[in-house]
C-alpha positions, 0 to 999 in steps of 0.5 A, a space after each residue: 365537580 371533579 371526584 377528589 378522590 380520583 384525583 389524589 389516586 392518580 397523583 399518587 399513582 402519577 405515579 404490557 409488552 406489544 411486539 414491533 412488527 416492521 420496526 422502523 424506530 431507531 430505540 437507541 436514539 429516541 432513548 438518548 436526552 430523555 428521562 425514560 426509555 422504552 421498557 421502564 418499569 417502576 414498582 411501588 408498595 402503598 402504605 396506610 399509616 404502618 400497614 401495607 395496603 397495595 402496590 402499584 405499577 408504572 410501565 412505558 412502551 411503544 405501541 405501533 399505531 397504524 405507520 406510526 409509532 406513539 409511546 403506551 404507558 400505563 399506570 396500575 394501582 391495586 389493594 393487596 393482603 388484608 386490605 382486601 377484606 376492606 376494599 377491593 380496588 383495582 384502578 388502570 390508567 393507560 395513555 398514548 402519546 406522540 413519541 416527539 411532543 410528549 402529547 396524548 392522542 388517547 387515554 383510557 380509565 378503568 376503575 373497580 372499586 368494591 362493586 364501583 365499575 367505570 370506563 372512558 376512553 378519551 381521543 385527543 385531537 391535538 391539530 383540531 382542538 377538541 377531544 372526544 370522549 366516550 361519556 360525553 362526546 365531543 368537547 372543544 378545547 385549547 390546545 395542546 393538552 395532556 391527560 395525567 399519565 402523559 403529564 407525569 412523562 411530559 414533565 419528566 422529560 421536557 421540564 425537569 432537567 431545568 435547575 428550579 428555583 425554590 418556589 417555582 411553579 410548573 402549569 400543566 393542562 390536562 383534560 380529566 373526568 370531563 373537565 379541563 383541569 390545571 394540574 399544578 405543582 410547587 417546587 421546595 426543595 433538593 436534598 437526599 433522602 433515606 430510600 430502600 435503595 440507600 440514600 438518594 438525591 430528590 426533589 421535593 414538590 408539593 401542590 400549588 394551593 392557587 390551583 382552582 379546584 384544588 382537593 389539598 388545603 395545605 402544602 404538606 398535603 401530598 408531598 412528591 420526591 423525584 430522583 435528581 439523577 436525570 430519570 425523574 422517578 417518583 421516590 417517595 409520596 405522602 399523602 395526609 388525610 383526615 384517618 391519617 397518612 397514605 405513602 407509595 415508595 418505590 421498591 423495585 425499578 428496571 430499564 432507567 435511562 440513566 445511572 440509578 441515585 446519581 446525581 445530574 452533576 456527576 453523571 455530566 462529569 
């Protein structure tokens, strides 16, 4: 049965710098047509109803990897303030992944919550069809699959730039807390929406209430804004819960691929 609760927290948050020693990658090309770029960094500040309750942090680099080179994210969601005297939480996510195919080789969770501790380290075997998990060993499953800090990436980069249909539904694999898990979500809508940035172009999408194991009962559950200006960056998330509504917005961004807030249309012209 999969913790609800996680999965909300990574969603939401679906929202560490290593040198490169013997460099071979070509950054600049790499970073050409494509919705991120090495050394992004976004930065959110977590609300409960008017409160601040916590920031979070999503980062992007390169990790070398024996010859190779695969890229390492990493996801970090904290209590901050009075929110601490209440819970102290402190959830790390980090994941690698192929630099071409946007798929994980290994992601780690590290999870503290009050006096709570988990820790898993999960191997992805993409070529064998399997992963390997520290709690729980080796599982066979259908490849290629993604854990969810690389599904955030891999639909950023390989899936967003098409024009969506109203209605649309994007299915994404992935392999969390032991269980193979269809992540998936519903586009709505585009329009502009009020940030601290100014007025910005979004999509709107929210959870596909036909996904087996699915913690949201309505659409307007949780609600995603992404930038429609070719990076794909989680705007705005909103989230309602029996003790009223949780949002992450974004404050503070470095490293974009692209122009900040304008729009696909404009920057192809």
């Amino acid at each position: 049965m999969l913790n609800i609760r996680s999965v909300i927290f990574s969603l939401l948050f679906l929202f560490v710098h290593f040198l490169l020693l013997g460099q071979n990658v070509n950054i600049d090309s790499l970073n050409s047509h494509n919705a991120y770029r090495v050394g992004e960094k976004l930065i959110y500040e977590v609300k409960y109803k008017l409160i601040k309750g916590g920031e979070a942090s999503l980062s992007l680099d390169l990790f070398q990897n024996g010859n190779d080179y695969v890229y390492y994210a990493r996801a970090d969601a904290r209590t901050t303030g009075a929110a601490r005297v209440f819970a102290r939480i402190h959830d790390t996510y980090e994941t690698y992944f192929d630099m071409f195919t946007g798929y994980p080789v290994r992601a780690t969770r590290t999870i503290q919550e009050n006096h709570y501790w988990y820790y898993n380290d999960v191997i992805f075997n993409q070529d064998s069809g399997y992963v390997w998990s520290l709690r729980s060993g080796r599982k066979n499953v259908h490849t290629p699959i993604l854990d969810f800090l690389s599904a955030f990436y891999f639909a950023r980069r390989f899936l967003f730039h098409e024009n969506f249909r109203s209605g649309q539904i994007i299915n994404l694999t992935t392999y969390f807390e032991e269980h193979v898990f269809a992540l998936k979500i519903k586009y709505k809508k585009q329009k502009k929406i009020r940030t601290k940035f100014g007025r910005i172009p979004a999509l709107l999408f929210v959870p596909a209430l036909d996904a087996k194991d699915n913690p949201f009962k309505k659409e307007d559950d949780l609600e995603i804004w992404f930038s429609d200006d070719g990076n794909y960056i989680p705007l705005k998330v909103r989230m309602h819960t029996p003790m009223g509504a949780v949002k992450a917005e974004l404050i503070d961004y470095s490293n974009l691929n692209y122009t900040f807030g304008v729009s696909r249309e404009k920057q192809n012209n």
